[in-house]
C-alpha positions as protocol buffer text, in pm:
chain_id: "A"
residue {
  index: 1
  type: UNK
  ca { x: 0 y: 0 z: 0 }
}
residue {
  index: 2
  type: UNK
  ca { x: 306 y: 231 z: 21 }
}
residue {
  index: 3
  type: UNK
  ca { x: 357 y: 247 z: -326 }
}
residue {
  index: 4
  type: UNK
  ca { x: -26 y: 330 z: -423 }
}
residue {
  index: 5
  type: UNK
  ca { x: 113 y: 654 z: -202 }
}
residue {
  index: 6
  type: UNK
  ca { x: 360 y: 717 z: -409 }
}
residue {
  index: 7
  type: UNK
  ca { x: 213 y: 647 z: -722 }
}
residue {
  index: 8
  type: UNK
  ca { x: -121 y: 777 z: -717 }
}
residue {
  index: 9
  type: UNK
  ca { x: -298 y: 816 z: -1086 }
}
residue {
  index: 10
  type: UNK
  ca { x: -374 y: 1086 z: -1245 }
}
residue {
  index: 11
  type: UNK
  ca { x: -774 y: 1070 z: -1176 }
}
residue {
  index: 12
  type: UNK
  ca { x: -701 y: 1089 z: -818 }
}
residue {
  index: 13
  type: UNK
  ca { x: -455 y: 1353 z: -844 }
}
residue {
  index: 14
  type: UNK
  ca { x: -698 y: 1591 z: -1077 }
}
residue {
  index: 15
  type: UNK
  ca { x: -959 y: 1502 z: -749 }
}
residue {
  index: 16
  type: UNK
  ca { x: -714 y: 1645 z: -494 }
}
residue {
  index: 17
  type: UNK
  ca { x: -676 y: 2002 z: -390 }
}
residue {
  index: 18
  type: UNK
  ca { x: -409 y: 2197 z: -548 }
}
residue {
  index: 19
  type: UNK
  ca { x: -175 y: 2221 z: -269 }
}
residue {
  index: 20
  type: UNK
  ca { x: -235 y: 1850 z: -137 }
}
residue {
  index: 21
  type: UNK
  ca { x: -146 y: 1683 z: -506 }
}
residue {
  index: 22
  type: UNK
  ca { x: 243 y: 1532 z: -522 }
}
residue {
  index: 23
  type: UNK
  ca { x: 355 y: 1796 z: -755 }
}
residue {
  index: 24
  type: UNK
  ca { x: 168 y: 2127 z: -612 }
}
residue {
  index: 25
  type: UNK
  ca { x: 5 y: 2271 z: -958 }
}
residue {
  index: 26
  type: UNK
  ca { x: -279 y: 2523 z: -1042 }
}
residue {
  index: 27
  type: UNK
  ca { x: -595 y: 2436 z: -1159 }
}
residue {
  index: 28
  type: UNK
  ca { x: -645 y: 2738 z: -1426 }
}
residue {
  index: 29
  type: UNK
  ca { x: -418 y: 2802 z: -1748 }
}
residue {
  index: 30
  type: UNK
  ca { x: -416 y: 3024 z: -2007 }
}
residue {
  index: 31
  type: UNK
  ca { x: -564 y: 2953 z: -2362 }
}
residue {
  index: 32
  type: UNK
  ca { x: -543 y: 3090 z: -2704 }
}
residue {
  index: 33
  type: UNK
  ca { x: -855 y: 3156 z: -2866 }
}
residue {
  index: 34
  type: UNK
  ca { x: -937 y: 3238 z: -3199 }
}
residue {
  index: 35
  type: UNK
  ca { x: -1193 y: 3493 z: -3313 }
}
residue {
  index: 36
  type: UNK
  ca { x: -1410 y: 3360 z: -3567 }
}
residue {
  index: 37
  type: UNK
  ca { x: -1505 y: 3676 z: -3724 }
}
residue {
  index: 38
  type: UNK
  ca { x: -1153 y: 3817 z: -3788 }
}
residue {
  index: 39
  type: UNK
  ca { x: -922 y: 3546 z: -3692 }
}
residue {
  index: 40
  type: UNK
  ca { x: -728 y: 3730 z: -3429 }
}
residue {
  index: 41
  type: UNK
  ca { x: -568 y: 3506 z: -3130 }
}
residue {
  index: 42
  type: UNK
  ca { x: -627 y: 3647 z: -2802 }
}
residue {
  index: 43
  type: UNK
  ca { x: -487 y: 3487 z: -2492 }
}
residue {
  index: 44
  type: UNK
  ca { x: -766 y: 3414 z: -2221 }
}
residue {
  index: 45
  type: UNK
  ca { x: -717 y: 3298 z: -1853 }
}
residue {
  index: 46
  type: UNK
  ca { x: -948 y: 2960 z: -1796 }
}
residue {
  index: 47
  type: UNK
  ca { x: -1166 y: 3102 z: -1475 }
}
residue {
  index: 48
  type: UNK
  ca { x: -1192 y: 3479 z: -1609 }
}
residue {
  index: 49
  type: UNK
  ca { x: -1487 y: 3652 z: -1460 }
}
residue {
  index: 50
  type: UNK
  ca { x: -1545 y: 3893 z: -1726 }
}
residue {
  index: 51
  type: UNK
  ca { x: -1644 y: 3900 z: -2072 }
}
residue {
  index: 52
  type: UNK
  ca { x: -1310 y: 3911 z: -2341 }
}
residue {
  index: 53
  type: UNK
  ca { x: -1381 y: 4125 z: -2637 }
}
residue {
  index: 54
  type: UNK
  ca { x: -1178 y: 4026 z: -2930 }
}
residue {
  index: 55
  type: UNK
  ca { x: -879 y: 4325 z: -3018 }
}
residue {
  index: 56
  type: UNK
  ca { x: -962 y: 4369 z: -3368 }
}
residue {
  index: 57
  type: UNK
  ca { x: -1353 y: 4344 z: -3415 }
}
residue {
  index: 58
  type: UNK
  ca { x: -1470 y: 4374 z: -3038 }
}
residue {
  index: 59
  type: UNK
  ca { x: -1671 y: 4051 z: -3095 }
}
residue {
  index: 60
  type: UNK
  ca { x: -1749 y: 3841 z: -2779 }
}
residue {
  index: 61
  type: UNK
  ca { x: -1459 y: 3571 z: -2736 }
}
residue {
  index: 62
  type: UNK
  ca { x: -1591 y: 3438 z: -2406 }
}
């Protein structure tokens, strides 16, 4: 059973809190997303709270 410890998978380890997990890591990330009026890539963060508005045509990204 000490190895199961040691070697938990990776379903379990998405379960855990961030700070309890073997390797420590953040649940949000940043995405590139692409308008699909004009094309432009914006860079979004994964938990924003507020609407994006795409540079080039103001469009609604997310």
């Amino acid at each position: 059973k000490e190895t199961l410890r040691l070697h938990p998978s990776l379903e379990e380890e998405k379960q855990k809190c961030k700070l309890k997990r073997l390797v420590q890591s953040p649940n949000s990330y940043f995405m590139d997303v692409k308008c699909p009026g004009c094309y432009k890539i914006t860079t979004v963060f994964s938990h924003a709270q507020t609407v994006v508005l795409c540079v080039g045509c103001r469009l609604a990204e997310c």
